[in-house]
C-alpha positions in Angstrom: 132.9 131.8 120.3 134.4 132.3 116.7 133.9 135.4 117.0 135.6 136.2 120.6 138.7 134.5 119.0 138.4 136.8 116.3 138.2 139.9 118.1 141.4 138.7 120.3 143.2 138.1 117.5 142.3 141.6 116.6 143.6 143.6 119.5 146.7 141.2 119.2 145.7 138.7 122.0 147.0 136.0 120.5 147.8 133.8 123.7 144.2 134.0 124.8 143.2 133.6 120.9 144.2 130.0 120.8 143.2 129.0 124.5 139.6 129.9 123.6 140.7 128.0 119.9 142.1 125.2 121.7 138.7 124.8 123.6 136.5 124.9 120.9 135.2 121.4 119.9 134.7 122.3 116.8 136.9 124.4 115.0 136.2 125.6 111.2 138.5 126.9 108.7 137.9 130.5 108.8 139.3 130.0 112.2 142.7 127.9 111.7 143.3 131.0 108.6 142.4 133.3 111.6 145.0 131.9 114.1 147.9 131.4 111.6 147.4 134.9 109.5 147.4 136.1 113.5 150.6 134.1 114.3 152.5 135.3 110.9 151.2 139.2 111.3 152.7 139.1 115.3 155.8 137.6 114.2 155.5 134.0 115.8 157.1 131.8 113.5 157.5 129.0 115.5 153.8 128.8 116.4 152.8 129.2 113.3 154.4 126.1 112.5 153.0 124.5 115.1 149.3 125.3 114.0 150.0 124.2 110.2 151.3 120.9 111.6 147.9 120.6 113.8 145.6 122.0 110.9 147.3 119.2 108.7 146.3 116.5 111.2 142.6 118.0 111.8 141.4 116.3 108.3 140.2 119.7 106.8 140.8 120.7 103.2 142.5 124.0 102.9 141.2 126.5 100.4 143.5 128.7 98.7 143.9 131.3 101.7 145.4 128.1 103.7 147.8 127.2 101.4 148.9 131.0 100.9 149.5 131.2 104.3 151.4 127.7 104.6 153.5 129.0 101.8 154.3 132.3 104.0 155.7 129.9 106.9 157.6 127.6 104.6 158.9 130.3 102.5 157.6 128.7 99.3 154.4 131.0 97.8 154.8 129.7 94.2 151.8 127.6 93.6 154.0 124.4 93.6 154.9 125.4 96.6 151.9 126.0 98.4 150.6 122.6 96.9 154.1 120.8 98.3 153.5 121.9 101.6 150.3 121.0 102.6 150.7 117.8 100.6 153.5 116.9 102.0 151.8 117.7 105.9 155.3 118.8 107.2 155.9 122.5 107.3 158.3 122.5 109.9 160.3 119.9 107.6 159.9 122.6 104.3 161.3 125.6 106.6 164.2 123.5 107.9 164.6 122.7 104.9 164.8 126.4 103.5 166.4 128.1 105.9 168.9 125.1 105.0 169.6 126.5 101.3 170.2 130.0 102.7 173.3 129.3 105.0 
C-alpha cells in the first residue's frame, strides 16, 4: 500500500496520495517524508502544514530528512531551526510567525 502511495505521489496524484495515506493503519516515516516532500514539490503549502501538525501528534521521531522538510514549510532550515520546529510541534505557529517578520 506504501508503495501505491508512492507511485501517486509520483505522477502528482497527491489527493488520492493521502486518501490511500489516511487509510493506512499504520503509517511509517518514509511515508509522512513522502506526502510532505509531495505537498512542498506541488506547491501546497497549506497542506503541508497540515501534515507536519499531524506527523507531530503521531508520536514518531523524525530523522533528519523530517526536520529538513519542516524547516522548508516554516522557512527556518538552519539546524536551530529545524530543531525549533518540530520541538516546538507548531509549524503553522513558526510560518505565521515568519511570514510575520517579512511584512
Amino acid at each position: 500500500s506504501g508503495a501505491l502511495v508512492n507511485i501517486y505521489l509520483k505522477f502528482g496524484k497527491v489527493k488520492e496520495g493521502r486518501v490511500l495515506f489516511e487509510e493506512m493503519p499504520y503509517r511509517d516515516l518514509v511515508l509522512w517524508n513522502l506526502m510532505l516532500k509531495a505537498y512542498l514539490e506541488m506547491g501546497f503549502k497549506e497542506e503541508a502544514v497540515d501534515l507536519s501538525s499531524a506527523f507531530h501528534r503521531s508520536g514518531l521521531h523524525p530523522n533528519d530528512i523530517t526536520l529538513r522538510l519542516l524547516a522548508r514549510i516554516t522557512g527556518d532550515d538552519s539546524e536551530e531551526g529545524r530543531s525549533k520546529s518540530f520541538a516546538n510541534g507548531n509549524v503553522a505557529s513558526d510560518i505565521r510567525s515568519n511570514n510575520q517578520r517579512l511584512t
